[in-house]
ZAMARDREN-57053 format. One record per residue (C-alpha): residue number from 1; y, x, z. Coordinates in nm, 2 decimals. Layout:
BEGIN
(r NUM (Y X Z));
...
***
This chain:
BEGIN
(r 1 (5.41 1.74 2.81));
(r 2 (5.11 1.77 2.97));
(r 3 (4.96 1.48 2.83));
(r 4 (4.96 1.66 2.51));
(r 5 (4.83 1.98 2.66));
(r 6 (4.53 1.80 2.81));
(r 7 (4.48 1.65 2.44));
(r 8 (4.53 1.96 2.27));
(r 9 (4.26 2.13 2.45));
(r 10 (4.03 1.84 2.48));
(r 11 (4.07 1.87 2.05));
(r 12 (4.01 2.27 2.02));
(r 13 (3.66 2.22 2.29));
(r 14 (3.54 1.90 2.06));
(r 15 (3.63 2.05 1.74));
(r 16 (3.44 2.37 1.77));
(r 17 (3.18 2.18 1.98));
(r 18 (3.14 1.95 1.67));
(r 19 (3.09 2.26 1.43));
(r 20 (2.87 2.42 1.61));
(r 21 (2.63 2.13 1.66));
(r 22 (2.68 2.02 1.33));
(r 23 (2.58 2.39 1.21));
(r 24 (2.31 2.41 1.38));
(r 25 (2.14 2.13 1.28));
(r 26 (2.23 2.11 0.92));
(r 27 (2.10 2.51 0.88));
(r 28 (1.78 2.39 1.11));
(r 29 (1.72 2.09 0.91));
(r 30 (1.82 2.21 0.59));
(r 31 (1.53 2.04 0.41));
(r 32 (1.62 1.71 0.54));
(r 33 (1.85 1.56 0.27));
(r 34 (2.09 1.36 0.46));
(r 35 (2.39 1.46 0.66));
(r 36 (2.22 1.51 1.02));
(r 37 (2.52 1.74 1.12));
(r 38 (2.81 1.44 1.11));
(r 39 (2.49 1.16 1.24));
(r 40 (2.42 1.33 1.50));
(r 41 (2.78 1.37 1.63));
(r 42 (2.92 1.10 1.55));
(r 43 (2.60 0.91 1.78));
(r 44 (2.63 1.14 2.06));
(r 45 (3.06 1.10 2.04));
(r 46 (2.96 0.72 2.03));
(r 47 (2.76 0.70 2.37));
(r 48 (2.95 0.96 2.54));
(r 49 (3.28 0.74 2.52));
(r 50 (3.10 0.47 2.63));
(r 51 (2.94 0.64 2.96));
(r 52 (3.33 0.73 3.00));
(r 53 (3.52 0.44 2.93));
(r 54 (3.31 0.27 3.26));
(r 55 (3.29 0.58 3.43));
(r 56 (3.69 0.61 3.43));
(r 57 (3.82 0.25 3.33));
(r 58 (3.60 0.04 3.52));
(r 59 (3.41 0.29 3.80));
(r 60 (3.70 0.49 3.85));
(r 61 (3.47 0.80 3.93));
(r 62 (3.69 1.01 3.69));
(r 63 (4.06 1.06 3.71));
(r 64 (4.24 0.94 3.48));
(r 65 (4.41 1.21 3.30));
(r 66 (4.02 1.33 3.18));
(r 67 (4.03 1.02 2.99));
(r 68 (4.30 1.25 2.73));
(r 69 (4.12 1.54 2.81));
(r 70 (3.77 1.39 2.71));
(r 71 (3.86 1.06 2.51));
(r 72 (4.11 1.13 2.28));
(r 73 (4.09 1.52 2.29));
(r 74 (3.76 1.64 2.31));
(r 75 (3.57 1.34 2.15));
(r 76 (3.89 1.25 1.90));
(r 77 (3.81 1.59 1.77));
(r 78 (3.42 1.60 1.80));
(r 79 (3.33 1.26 1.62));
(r 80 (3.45 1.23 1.25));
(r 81 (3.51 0.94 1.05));
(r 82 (3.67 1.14 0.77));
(r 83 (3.34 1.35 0.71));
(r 84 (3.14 1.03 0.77));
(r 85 (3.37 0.84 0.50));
(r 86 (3.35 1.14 0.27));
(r 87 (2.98 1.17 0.23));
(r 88 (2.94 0.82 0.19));
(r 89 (3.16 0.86 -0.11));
(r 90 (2.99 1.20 -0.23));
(r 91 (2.68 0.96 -0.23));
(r 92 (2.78 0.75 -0.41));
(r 93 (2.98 0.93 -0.66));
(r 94 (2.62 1.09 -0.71));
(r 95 (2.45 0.80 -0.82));
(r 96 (2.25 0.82 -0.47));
(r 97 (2.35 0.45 -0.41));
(r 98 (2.07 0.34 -0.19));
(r 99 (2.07 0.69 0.03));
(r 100 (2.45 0.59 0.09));
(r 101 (2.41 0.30 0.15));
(r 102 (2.12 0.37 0.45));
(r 103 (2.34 0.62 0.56));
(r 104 (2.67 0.44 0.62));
(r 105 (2.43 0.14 0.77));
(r 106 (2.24 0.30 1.01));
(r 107 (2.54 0.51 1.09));
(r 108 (2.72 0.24 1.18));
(r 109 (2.44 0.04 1.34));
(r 110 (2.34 0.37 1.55));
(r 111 (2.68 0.44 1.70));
(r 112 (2.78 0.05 1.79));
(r 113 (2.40 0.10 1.98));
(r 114 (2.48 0.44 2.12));
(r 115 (2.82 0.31 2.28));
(r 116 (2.64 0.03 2.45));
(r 117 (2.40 0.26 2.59));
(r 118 (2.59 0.46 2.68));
(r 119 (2.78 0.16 2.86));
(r 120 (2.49 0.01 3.01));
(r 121 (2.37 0.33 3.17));
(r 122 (2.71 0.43 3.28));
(r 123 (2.66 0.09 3.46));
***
């Protein structure tokens, strides 16, 4: 049971963490027309769970149970593939092909990168 309590507030910090963030820079870049808000989360979820996975798998500076509380919890909740996916398709249903296109490549490219950082600084 506390397993799931640990998740469950992990989630409710990442989610609103993710909607602020993503607020913020979508109303401060509103000009920009790409979706900043889910990029820039879903690249700062990406190498944050790297720093973590060698900070608590292979460091063991963290404890364990901050793995639910911060892996599956707070970033589960903070990063979003759903968005991510549904812009993309937005895009694309737009007839923005090539803007998509850039967007779900250097989304993907940018978060592989950001996890290894994240990794190799964690290091």
């Amino acid at each position: 049971m506390q397993v799931y309590l640990l998740i469950a507030l992990g989630g409710a910090c990442g989610a609103l963490s993710r909607y602020g963030i993503g607020r913020a820079v979508n109303i401060y870049l509103a000009q920009v027309h790409w979706p900043l808000g889910t990029f820039a989360v879903n690249i700062a979820g990406s190498f944050t769970i790297g720093a973590l996975y060698v900070l608590i798998t292979e460091k063991s500076t963290i404890h364990t149970d901050w793995r639910y509380v911060l892996m599956v919890g707070f970033l589960g909740a903070f990063t979003t593939f759903s968005t991510f996916s549904l812009e993309s398709v937005a895009m694309l249903e737009a007839g923005k092909v090539a803007l998509a296109l850039l967007y779900m490549s250097a989304t993907l490219a940018s978060c592989v990168i950001g996890c290894w950082l994240g990794m190799s600084l964690a290091r």
